[in-house]
PDB file of N, CA, C and O in Angstrom:
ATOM      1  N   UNK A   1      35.286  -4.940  18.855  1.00  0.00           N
ATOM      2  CA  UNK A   1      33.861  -4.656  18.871  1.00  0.00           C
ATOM      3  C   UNK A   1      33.518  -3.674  19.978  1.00  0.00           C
ATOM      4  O   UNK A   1      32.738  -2.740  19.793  1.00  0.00           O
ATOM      5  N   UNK A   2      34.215  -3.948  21.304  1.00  0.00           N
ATOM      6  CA  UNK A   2      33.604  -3.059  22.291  1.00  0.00           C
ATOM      7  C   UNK A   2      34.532  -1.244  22.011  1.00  0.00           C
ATOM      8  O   UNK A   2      34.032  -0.131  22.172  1.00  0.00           O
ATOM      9  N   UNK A   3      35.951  -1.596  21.567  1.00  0.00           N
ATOM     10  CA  UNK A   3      35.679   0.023  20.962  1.00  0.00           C
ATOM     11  C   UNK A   3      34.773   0.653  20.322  1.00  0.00           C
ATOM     12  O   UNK A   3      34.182   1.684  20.641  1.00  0.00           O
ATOM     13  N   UNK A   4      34.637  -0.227  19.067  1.00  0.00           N
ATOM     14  CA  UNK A   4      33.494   0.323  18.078  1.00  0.00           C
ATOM     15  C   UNK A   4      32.319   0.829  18.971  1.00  0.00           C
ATOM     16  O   UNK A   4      31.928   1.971  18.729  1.00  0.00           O
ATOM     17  N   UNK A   5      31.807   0.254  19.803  1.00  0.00           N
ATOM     18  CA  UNK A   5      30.669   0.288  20.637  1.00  0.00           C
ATOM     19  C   UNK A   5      30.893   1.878  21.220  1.00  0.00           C
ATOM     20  O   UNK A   5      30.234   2.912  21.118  1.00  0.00           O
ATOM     21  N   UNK A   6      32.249   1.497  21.923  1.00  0.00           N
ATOM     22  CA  UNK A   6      32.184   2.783  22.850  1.00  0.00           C
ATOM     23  C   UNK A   6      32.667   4.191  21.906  1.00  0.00           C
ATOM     24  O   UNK A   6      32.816   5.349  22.296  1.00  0.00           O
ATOM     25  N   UNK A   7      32.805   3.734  20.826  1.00  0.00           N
ATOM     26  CA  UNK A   7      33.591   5.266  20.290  1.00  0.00           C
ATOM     27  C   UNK A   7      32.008   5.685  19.109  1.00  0.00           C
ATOM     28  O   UNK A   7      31.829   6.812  18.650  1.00  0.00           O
ATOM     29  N   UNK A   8      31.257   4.732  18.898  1.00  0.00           N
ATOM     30  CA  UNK A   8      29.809   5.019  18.221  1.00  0.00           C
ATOM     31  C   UNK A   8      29.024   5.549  19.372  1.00  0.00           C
ATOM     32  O   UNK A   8      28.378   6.576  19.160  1.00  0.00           O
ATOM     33  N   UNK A   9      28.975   4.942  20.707  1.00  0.00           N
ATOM     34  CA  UNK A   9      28.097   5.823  21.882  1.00  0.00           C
ATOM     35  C   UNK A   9      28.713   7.330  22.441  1.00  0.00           C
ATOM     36  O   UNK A   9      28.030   8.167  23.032  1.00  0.00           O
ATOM     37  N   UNK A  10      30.239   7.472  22.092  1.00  0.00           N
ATOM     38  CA  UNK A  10      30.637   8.451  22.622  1.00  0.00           C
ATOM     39  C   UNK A  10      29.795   9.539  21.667  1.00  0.00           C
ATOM     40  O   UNK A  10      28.806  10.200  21.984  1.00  0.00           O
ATOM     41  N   UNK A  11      30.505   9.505  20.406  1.00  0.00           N
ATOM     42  CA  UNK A  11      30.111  10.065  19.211  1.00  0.00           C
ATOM     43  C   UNK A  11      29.072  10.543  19.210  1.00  0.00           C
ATOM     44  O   UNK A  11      28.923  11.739  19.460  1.00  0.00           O
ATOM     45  N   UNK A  12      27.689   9.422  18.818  1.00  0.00           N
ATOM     46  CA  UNK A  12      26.243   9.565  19.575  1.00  0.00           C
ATOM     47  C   UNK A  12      25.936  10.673  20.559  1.00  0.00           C
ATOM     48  O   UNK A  12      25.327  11.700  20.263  1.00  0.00           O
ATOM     49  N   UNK A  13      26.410  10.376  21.751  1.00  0.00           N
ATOM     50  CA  UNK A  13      25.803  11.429  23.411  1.00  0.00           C
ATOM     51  C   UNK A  13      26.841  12.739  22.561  1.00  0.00           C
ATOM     52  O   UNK A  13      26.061  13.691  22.570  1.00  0.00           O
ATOM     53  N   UNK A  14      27.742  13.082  22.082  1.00  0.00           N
ATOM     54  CA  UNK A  14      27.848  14.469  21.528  1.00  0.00           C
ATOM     55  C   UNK A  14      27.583  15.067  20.749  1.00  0.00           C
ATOM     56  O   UNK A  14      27.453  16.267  20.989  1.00  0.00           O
ATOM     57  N   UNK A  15      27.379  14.624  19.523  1.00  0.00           N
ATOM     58  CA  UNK A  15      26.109  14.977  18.525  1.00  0.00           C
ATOM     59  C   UNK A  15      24.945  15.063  19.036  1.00  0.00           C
ATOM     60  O   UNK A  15      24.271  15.989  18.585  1.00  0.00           O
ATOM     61  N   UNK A  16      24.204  14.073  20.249  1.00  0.00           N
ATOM     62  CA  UNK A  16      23.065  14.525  20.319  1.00  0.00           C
ATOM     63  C   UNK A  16      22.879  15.831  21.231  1.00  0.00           C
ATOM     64  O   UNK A  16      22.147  16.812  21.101  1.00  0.00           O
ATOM     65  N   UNK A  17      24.194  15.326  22.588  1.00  0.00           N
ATOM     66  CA  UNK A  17      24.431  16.857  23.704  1.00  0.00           C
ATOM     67  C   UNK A  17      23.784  18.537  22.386  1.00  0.00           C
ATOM     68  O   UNK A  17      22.876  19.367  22.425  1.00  0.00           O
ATOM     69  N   UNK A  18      25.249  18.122  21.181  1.00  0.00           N
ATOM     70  CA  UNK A  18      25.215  19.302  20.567  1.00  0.00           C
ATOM     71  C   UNK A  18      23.822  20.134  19.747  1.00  0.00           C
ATOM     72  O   UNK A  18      23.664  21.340  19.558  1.00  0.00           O
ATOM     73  N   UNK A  19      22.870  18.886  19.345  1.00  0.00           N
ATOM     74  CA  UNK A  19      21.926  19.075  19.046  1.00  0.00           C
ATOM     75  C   UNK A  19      20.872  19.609  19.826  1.00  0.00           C
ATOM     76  O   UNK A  19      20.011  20.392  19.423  1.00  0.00           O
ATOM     77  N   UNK A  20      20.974  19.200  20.822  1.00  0.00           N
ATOM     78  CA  UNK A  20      20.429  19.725  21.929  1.00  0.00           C
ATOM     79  C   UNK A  20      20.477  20.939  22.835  1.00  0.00           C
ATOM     80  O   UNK A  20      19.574  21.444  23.502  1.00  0.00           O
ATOM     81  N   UNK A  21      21.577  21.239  22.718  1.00  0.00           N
ATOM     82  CA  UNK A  21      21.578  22.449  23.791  1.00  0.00           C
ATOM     83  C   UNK A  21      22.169  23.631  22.825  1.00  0.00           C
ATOM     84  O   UNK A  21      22.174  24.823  23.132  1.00  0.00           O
ATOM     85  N   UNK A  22      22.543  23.218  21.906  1.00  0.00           N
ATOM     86  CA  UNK A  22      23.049  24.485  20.966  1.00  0.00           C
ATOM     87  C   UNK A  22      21.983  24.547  19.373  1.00  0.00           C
ATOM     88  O   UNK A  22      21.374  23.572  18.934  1.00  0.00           O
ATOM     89  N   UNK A  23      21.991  25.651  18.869  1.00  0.00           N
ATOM     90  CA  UNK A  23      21.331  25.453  17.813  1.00  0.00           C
ATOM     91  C   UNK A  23      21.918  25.200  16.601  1.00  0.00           C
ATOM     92  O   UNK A  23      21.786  25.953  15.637  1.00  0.00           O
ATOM     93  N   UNK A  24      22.768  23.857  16.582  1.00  0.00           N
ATOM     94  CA  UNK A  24      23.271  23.374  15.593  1.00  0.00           C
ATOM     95  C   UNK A  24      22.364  22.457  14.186  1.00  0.00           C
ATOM     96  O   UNK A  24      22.680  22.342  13.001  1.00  0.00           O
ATOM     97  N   UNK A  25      21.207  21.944  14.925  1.00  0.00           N
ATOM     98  CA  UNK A  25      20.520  21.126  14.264  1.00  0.00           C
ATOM     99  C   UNK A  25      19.731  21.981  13.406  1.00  0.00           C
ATOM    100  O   UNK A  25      19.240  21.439  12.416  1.00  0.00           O
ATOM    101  N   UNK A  26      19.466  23.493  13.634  1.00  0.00           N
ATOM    102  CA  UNK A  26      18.793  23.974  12.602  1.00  0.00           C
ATOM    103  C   UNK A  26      19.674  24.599  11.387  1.00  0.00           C
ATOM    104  O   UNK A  26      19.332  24.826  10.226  1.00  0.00           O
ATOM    105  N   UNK A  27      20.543  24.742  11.841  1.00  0.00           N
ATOM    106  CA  UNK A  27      21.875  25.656  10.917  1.00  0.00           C
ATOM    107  C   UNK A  27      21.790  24.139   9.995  1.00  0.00           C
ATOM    108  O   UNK A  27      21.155  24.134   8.940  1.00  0.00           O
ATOM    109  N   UNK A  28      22.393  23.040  10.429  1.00  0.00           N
ATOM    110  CA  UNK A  28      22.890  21.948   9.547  1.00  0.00           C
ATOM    111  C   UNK A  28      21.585  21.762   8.249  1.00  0.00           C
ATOM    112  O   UNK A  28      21.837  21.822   7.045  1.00  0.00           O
ATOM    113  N   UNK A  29      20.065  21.509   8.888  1.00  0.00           N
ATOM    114  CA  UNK A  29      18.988  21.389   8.899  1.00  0.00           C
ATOM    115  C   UNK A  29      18.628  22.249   7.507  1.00  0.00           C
ATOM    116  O   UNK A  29      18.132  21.775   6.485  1.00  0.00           O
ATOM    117  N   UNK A  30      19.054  23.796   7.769  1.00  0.00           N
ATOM    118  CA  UNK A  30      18.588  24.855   6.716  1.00  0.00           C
ATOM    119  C   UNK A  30      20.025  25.164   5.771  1.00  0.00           C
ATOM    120  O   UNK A  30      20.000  26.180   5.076  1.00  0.00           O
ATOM    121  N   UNK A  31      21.214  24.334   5.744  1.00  0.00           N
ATOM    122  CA  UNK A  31      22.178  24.174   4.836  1.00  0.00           C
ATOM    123  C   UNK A  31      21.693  22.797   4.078  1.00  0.00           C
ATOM    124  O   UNK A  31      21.982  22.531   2.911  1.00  0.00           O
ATOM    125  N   UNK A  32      21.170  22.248   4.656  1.00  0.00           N
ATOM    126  CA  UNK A  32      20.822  20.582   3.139  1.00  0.00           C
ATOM    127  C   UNK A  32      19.709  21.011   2.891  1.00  0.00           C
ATOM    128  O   UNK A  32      19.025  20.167   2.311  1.00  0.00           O
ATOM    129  N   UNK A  33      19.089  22.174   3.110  1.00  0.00           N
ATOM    130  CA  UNK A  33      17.337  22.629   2.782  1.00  0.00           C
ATOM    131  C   UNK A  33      16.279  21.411   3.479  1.00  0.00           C
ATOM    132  O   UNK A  33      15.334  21.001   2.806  1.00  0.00           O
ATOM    133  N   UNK A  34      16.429  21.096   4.313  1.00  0.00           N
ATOM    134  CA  UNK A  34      15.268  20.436   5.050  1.00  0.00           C
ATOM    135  C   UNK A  34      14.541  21.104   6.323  1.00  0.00           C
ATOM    136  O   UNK A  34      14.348  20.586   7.422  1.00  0.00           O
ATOM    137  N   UNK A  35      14.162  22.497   5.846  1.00  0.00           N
ATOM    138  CA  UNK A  35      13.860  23.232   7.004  1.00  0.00           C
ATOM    139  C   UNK A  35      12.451  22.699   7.567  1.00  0.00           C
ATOM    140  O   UNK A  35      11.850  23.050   8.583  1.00  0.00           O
ATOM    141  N   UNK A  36      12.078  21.654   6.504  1.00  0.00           N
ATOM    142  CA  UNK A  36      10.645  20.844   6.770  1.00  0.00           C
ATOM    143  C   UNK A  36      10.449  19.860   7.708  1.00  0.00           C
ATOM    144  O   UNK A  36       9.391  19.337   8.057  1.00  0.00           O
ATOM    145  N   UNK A  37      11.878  19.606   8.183  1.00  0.00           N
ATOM    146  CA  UNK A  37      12.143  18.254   9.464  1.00  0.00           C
ATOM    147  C   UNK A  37      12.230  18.998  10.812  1.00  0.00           C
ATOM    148  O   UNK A  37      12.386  18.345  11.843  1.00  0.00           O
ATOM    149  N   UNK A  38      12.144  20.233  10.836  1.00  0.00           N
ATOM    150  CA  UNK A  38      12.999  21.429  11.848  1.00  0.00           C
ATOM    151  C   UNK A  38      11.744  20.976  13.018  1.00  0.00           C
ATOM    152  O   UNK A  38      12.086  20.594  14.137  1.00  0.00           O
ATOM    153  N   UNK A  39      10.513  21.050  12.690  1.00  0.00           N
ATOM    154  CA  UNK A  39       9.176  20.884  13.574  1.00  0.00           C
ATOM    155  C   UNK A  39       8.825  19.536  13.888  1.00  0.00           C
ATOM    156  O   UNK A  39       7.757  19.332  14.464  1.00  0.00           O
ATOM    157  N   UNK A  40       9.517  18.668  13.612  1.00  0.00           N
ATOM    158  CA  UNK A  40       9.666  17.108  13.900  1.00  0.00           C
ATOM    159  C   UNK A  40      10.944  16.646  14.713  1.00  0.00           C
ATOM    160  O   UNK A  40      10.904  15.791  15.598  1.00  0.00           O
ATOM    161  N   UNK A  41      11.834  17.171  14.395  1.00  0.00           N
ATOM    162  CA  UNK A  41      13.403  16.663  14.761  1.00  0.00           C
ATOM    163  C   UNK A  41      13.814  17.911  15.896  1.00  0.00           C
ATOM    164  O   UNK A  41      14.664  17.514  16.693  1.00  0.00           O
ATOM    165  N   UNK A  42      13.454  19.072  16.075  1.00  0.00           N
ATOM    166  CA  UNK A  42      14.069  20.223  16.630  1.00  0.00           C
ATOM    167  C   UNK A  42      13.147  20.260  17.591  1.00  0.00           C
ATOM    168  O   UNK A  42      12.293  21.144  17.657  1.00  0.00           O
ATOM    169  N   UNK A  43      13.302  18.898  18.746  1.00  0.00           N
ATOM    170  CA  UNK A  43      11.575  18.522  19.838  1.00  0.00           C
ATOM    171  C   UNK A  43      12.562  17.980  20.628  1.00  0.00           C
ATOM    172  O   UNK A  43      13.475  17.191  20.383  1.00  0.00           O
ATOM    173  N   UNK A  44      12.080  18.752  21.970  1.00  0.00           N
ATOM    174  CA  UNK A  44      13.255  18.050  23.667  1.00  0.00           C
ATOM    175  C   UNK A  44      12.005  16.250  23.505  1.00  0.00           C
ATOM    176  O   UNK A  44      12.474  15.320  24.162  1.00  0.00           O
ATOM    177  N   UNK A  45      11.160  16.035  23.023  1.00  0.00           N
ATOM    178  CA  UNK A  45      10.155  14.617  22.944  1.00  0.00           C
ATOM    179  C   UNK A  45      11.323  13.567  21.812  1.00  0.00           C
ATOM    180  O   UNK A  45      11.231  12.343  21.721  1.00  0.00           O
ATOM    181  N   UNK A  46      12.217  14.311  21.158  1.00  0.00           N
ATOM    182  CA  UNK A  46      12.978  13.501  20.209  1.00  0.00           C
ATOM    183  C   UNK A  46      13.909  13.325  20.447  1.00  0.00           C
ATOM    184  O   UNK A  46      14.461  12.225  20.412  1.00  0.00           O
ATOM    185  N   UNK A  47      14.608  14.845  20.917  1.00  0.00           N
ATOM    186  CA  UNK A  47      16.186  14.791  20.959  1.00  0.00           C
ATOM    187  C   UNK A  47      16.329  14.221  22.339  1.00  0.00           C
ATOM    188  O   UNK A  47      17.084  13.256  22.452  1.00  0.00           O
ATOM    189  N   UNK A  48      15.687  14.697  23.457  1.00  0.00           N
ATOM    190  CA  UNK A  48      16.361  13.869  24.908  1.00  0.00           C
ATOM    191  C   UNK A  48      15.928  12.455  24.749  1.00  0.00           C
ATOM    192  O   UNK A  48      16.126  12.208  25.939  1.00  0.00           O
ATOM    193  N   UNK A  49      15.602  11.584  24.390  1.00  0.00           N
ATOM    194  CA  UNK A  49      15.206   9.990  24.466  1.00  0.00           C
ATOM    195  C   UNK A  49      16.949   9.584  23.359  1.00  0.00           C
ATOM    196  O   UNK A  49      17.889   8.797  23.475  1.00  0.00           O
ATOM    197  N   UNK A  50      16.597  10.512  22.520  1.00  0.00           N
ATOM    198  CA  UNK A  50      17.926  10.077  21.943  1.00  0.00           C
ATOM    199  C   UNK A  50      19.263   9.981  22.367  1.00  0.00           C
ATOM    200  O   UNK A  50      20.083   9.186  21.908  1.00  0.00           O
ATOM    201  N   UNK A  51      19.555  11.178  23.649  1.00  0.00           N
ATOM    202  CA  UNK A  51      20.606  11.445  24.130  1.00  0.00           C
ATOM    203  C   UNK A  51      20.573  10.673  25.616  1.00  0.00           C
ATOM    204  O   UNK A  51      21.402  10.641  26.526  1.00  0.00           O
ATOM    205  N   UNK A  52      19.363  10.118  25.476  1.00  0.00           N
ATOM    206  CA  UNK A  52      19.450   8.760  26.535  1.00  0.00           C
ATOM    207  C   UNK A  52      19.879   7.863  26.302  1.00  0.00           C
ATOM    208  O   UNK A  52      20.704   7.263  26.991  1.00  0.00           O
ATOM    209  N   UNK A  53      19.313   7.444  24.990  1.00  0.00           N
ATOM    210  CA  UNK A  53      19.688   6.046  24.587  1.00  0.00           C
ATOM    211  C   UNK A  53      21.437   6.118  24.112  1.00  0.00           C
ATOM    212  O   UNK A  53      22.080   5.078  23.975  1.00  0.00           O
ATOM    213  N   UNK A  54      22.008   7.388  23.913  1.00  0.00           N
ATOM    214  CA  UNK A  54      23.468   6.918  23.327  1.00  0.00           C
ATOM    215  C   UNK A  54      24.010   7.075  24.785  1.00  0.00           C
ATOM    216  O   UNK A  54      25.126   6.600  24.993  1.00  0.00           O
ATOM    217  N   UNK A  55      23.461   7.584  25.653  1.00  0.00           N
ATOM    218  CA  UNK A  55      24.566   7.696  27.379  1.00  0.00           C
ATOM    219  C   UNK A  55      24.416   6.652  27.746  1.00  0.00           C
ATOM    220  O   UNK A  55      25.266   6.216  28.522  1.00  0.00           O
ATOM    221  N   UNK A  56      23.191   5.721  27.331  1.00  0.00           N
ATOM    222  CA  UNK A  56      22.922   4.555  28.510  1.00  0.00           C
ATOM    223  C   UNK A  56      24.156   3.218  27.311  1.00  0.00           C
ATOM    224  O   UNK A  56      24.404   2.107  27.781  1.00  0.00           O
ATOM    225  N   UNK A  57      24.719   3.612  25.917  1.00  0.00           N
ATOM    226  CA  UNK A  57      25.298   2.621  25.475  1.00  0.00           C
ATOM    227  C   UNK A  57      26.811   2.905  25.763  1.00  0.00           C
ATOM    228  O   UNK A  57      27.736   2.099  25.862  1.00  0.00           O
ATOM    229  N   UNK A  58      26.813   4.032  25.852  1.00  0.00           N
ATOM    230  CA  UNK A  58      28.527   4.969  26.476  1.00  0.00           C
ATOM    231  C   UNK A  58      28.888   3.884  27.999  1.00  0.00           C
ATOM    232  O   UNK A  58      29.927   3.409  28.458  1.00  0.00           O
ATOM    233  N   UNK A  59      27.392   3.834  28.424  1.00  0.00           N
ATOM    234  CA  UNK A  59      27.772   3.239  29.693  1.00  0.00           C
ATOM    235  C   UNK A  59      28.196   1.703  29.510  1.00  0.00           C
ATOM    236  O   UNK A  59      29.219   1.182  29.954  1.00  0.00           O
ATOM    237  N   UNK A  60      27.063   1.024  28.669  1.00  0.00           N
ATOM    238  CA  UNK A  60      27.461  -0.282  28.669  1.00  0.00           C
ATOM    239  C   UNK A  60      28.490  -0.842  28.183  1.00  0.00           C
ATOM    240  O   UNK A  60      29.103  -1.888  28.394  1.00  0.00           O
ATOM    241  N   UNK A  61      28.578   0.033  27.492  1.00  0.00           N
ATOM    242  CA  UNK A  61      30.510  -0.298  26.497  1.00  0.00           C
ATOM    243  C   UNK A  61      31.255  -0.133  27.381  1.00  0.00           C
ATOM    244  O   UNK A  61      32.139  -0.989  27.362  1.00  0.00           O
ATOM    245  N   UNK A  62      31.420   1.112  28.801  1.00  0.00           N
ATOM    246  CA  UNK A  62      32.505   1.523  29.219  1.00  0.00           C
ATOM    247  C   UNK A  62      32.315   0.194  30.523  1.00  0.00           C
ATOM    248  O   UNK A  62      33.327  -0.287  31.034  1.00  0.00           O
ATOM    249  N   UNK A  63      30.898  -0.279  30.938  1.00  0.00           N
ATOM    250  CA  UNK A  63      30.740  -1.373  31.593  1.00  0.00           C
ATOM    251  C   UNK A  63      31.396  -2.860  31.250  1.00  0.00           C
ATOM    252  O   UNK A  63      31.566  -3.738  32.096  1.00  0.00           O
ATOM    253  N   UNK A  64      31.676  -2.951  30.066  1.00  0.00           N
ATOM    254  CA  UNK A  64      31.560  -4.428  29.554  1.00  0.00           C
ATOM    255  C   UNK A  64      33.068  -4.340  29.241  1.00  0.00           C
ATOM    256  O   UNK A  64      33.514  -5.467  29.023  1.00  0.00           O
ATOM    257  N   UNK A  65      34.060  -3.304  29.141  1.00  0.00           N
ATOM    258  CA  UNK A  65      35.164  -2.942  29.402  1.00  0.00           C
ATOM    259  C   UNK A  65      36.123  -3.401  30.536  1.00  0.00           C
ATOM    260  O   UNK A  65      37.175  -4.021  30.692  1.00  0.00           O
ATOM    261  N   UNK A  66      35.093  -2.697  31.289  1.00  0.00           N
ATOM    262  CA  UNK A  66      36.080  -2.869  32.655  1.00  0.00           C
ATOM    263  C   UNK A  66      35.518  -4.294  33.445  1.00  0.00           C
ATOM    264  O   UNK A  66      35.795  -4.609  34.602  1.00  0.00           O
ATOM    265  N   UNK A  67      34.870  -4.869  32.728  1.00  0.00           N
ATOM    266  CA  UNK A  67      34.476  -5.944  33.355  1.00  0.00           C
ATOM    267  C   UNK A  67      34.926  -6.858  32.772  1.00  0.00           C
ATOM    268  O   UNK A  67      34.364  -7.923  33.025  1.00  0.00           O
ATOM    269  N   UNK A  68      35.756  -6.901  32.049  1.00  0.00           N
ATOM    270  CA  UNK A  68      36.873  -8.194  31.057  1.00  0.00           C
ATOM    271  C   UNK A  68      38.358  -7.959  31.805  1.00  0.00           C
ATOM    272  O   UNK A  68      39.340  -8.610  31.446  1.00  0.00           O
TER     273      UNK A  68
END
């Protein structure tokens, strides 16, 4: 379970890193034709809370790890 944990939070904080600082989310975005989510989803108000919440579970997995 705590791999699963830590290899879903790793996963998570780099998809979101990538979404974030590169313009991957609109390329992916305007290849499935949802260029209609681009002004909802393509927001530092969306993407950084997101790339919080998967660093702060990277942590607790890598916490609950070394603490067994």
């Amino acid at each position: 379970m705590k791999n699963k944990m830590l290899a879903f939070g790793i996963g998570g904080t780099l998809l979101a890193a990538l979404c974030c600082f590169t313009p991957l989310l609109p390329i992916v975005l305007t290849a499935l034709g949802l260029t209609g989510l681009l002004g909802v989803l393509y927001n530092d108000a969306v993407l950084l809370p997101i790339l919080a919440g998967f660093l702060i579970l990277t942590w607790y997995a890598i916490w609950q790890r070394r603490k067994q």
